[in-house]
N, C-alpha and C positions, 0 to 999 in steps of 0.2 A: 598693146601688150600690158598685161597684168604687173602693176607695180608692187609685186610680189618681196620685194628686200623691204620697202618701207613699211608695208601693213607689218611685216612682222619684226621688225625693231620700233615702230608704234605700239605692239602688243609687249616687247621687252620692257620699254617703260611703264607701261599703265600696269602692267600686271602685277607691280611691285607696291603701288597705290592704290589699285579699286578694280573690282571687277570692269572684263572688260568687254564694255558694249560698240557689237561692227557701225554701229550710226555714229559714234564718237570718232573711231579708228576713218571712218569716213568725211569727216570734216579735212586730215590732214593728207590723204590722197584722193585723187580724182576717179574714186570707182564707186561703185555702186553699192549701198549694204550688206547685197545678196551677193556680190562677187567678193568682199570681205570677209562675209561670212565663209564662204567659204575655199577662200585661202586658210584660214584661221584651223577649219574643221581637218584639211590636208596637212596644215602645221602644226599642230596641234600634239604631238609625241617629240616636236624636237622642242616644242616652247614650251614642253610640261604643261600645258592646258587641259582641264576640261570641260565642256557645254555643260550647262547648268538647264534646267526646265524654264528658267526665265529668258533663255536664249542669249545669254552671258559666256564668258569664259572665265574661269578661272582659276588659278594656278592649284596644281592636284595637292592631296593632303600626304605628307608625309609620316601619317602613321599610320602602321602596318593594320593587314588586313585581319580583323577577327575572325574568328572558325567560326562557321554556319551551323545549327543547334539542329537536332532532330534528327528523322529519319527522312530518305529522299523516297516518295510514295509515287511519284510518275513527271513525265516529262509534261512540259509547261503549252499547253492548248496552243499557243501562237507557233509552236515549233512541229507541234502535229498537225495546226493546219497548214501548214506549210508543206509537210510531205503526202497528207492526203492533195492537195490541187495539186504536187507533181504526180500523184497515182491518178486523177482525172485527167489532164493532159493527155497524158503518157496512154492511158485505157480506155478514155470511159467512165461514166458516174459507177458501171459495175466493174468495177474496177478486178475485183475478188471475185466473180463469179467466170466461168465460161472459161476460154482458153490463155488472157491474161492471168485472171486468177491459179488454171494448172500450173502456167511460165513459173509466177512467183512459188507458188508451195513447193516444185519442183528445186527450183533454186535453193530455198531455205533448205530444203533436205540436203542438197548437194554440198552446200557451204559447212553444214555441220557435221556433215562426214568426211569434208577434207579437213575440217582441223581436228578432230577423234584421228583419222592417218597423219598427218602430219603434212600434209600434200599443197600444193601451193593455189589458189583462189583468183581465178579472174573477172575482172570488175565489169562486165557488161553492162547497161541500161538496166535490166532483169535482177541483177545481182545485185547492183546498187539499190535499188528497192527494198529486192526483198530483206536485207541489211538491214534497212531502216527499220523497216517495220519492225525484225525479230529481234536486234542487237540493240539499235541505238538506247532503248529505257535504260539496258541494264550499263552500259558504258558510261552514260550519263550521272546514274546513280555512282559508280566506282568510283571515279575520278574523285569527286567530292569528298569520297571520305577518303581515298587517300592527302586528298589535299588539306585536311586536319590537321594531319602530322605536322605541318609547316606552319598553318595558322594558329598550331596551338601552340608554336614556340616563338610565335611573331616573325617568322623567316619568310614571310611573301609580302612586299610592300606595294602600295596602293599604284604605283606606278611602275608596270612588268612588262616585260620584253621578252616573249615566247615563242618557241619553234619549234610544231608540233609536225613530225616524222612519219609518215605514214598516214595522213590526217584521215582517211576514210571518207567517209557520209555528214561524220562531226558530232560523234556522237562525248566524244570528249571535248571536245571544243567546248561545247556548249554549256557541257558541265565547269567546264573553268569558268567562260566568263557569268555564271551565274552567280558560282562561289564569290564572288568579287562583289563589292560593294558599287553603287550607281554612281562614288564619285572618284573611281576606280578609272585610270588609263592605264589600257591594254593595248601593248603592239604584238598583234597577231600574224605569225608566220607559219603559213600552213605550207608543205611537200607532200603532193597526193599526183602520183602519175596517169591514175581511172583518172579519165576525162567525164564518165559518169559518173563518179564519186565526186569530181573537184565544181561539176554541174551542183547535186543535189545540196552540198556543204555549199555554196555560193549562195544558193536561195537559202537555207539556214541561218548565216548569217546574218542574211539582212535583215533579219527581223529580228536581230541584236540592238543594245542601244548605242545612241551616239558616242560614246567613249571606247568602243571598240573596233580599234583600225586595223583591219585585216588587208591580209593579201594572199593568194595562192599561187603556188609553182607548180606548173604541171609538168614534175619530172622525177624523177627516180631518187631514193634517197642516195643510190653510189653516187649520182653523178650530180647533185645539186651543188651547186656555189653554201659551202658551210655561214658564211657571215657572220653574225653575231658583232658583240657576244650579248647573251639572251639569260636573263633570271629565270628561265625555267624553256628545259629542253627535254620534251613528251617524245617516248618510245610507247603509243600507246595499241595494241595487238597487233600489232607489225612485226617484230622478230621474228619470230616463225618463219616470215613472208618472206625475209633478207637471206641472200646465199653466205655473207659473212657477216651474220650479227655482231660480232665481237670488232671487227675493222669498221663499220659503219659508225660501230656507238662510241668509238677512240676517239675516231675524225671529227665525231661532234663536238665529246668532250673537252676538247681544245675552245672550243667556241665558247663555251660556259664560262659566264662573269665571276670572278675570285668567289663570291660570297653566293652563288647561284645552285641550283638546283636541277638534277636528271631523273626525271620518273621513267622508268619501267614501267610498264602495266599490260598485264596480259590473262584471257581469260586461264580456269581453274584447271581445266584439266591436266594430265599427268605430263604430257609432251611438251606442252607450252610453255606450262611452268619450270620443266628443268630445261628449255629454252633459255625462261629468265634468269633462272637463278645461275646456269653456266656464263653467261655474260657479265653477271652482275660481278661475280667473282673472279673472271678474265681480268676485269676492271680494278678491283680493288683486290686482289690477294697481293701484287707487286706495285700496287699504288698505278695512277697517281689518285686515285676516288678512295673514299670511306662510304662504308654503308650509314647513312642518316637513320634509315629505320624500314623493317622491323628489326631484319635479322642482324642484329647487332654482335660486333665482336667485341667481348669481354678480354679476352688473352691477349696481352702483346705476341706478336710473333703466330700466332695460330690463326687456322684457316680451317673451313668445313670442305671435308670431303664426302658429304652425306649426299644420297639421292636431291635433299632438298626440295621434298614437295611440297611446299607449304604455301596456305591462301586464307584470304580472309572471307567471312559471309555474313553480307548486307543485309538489313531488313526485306523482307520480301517485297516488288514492288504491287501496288493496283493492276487490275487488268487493264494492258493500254488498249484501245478502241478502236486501232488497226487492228492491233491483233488478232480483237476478236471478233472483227468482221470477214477477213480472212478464214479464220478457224471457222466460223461457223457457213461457211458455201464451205467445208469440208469435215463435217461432224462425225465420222464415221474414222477420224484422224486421231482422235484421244489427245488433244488437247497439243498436238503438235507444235501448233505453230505460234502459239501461247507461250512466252518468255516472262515470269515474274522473279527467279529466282535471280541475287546476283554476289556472284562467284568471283573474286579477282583474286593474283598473283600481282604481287607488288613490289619496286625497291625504290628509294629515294637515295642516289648518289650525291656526294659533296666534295670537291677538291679542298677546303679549308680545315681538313680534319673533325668537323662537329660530328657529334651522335646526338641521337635523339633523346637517351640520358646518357650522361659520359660518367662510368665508373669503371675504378681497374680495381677489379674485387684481390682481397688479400690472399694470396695463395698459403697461408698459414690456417683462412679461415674456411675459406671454402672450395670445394673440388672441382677440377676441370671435366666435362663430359668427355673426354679424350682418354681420360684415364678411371671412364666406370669398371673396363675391364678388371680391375686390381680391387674395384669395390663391391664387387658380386656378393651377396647374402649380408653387407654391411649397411647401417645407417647412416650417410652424409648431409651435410650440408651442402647446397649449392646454391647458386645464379644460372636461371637464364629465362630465356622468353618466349612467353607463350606464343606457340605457333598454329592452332588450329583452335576451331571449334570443335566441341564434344564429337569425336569419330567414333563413339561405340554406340551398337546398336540393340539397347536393351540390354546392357553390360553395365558395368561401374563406368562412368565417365572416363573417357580416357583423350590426353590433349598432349600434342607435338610438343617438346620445347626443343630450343638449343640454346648455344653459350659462342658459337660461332668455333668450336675447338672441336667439334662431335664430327666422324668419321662413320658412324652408325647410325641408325635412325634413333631416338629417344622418344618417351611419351610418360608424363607422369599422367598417374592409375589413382581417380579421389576413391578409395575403401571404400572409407569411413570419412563422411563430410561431419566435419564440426564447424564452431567459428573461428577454429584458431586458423583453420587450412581453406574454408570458404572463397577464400583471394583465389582458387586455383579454378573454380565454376565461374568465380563473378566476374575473373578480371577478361577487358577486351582483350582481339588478338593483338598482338604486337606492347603486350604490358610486360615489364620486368619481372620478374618475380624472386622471391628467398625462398628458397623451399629447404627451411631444418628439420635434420631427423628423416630424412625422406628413404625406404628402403631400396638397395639396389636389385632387381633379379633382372635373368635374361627371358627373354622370351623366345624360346626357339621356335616355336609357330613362326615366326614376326620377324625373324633374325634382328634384333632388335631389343634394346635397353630398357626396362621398366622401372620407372620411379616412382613405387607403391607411397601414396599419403593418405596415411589413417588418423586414428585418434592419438599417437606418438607423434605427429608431424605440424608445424606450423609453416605456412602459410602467407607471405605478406607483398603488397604491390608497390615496387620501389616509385619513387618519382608521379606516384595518381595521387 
């Protein structure tokens, strides 16, 4: 039997002095280096270790993970060739061509018409592919940037504990542990009930690196053992899927570490999204969660009762190379089966009360969205945050905001761009904004509040 207590109170000691190499660890038990090693690589999240390229261990670094720069332009060759050898397994070198090829184009139509109905998706062999192919670039890419928000305030540290709900194929997965640095430990908890989704995410995986210790449950998110508790707990395009969204993401929430984090994430469309945003505010209108970011509440005491469709939109990605092998054994398809766009709805919850900028604007200085009604044909000052990208089309720009008090939908209207009000095109979604002088009207087209910013209004981006 593996004298598995001493290698890792051998490793307690040395790891306080020196990196720690398994041939040393091997001088004071009687195993093997390679059996050292890897007791070390299994212990290695409760001894806070991690493998080094020198084939060392050594204790993780305790400073937080910096935000990853750029735009995400496509998924990483070693993760596509991993889904093209399970599309040849599974098919065939023609994988896209002939009758597998119909299966999967079939599928991807199918899947994208249940989530346009709102309809529930099951995970076949077929599905889980075609998943891959169409979904995973753009999930990979979302994740990322919602994971900014945390890395840009230092709230994800190098050594994380995550339990990812609904885990799919992995397409967020993977975008986690990529955001993360190589000297990054990751304990990874995946719940994926597809036997063919928890298959493909398995090979995904493993072509992770060594500091990525995963494991997967194949069971339902009702009925999985919660555990924890986890610095970050992924609801990632699974709502939809859950018959009580709102009880699922409670019972989690309890599992979430005092200083931890809950992403939402779900694609754009109209359903999904007030999927999320009804959960998110289930959760935090009577506590115990605060919204971290975007949609930030500004009022004490106030809560949105707005439709709530708001999402963010990523840099477009490269054409992925599945995709358009697929699309093209089907050209007469218009570019179907071709996903470069990427669309997310998003929330970052927190039990510790943190916002992502924390201000309680002066109600002497500036107006609540709750009460535009009373400011019709008037010019106010406000707070709130931008929520969309430019929605008009060959019109004045025009961009969601709220204040987290708005019962209406809102959207300031840029006239007249100058530089005083500039802040209101340039700034990303989910930025603060001051918008003085801003005019009220209604838009009875739009049932809906307009906050005209001309050359009378300024403009400015709190906290960038």
């Amino acid at each position: 039997m593996v004298d598995r207590e001493t290698i890792c109170d051998t490793a307690k000691y040395l790891r306080q002095v020196r990196p720690i190499d398994p041939e040393e660890i091997q001088e004071y038990v009687d195993e093997h280096p390679g059996v050292v090693r890897q007791v070390l690589r299994e212990e290695a999240p409760t001894l806070g270790l991690i493998e080094t390229d020198a084939g060392t261990f050594e204790p993780v670094d305790e400073t937080p993970v910096a935000p990853t720069a750029g735009p995400i332009t496509a998924v990483p060759e070693r993760y596509t060739n991993v889904i093209r050898d399970t599309l040849i397994d599974a098919y065939g070198p023609d994988w896209a061509a002939g009758d597998s090829g119909n299966r999967l184009r079939e599928r991807i139509r199918a899947f994208k018409d249940a989530y346009f109905r709102g309809a529930p998706v099951t995970y076949d062999r077929d599905t889980a592919l075609g998943y891959a192919i169409y979904h995973l670039p753009d999930y990979y890419a979302a994740i990322q940037y919602v994971l900014r928000d945390l890395t840009t305030a230092g709230l994800l540290d190098r050594s994380v504990s995550v339990c990812d709900v609904g885990a799919g194929v992995g397409g967020p997965a993977l975008g986690l542990i990529d955001s993360l640095p190589d000297d990054a430990l990751l304990t990874y908890r995946a719940i994926e009930p597809s036997d063919a989704a928890a298959d493909l995410l398995t090979s995904l995986l493993s072509a992770t690196g060594p500091n990525s210790h995963s494991q997967i449950d194949r069971t339902t998110a009702e009925t999985a053992d919660v555990g924890g508790p986890y610095d970050l707990i992924i609801f990632a395009n699974v709502l939809s899927e859950l018959d009580d969204p709102v009880a699922v993401t409670e019972r989690f929430l309890d599992a979430l570490a005092p200083d931890g984090t809950m992403m939402l994430l779900a694609p754009a469309d109209r359903n999904t999204t007030r999927t999320l945003r009804t959960v998110e505010r289930a959760l935090v209108d009577d506590g115990p969660a605060t919204t971290f970011s975007p949609t930030l509440r500004l009022w004490p005491h106030a809560r949105p009762t707005d439709e709530g469709w708001s999402f963010a939109v990523g840099p477009e990605l490269d054409r992925s190379p599945l995709q358009t092998t697929l699309q093209a054994a089907a050209p007469t398809d218009e570019d179907a089966f071709v996903n470069t766009s990427v669309k997310y709805a998003y929330a970052l919850l927190r039990t510790d009360g943190r916002r992502r900028i924390a201000v309680d604007p002066d109600p002497a200085m500036w107006a609540r969205l709750a009460d535009s009604e009373a400011h019709v044909g008037d010019r106010i000052d406000l707070m709130a945050v931008k929520l969309s990208a430019d929605l008009a089309e060959g019109a004045n720009p025009l961009f969601r905001i709220g204040d987290g008090s708005q019962s209406t939908d809102h959207f300031a209207v840029l006239a007249k761009e100058t530089s005083l009000n500039r802040a209101l095109r340039e700034a990303d979604y989910g930025t603060l904004l001051t918008i003085e002088s801003g005019l009220v009207l209604w838009n009875d087209d739009e049932a809906a509040y307009n906050v005209v910013v001309d050359d009378e209004t300024v403009v400015d981006a709190v906290g960038s």
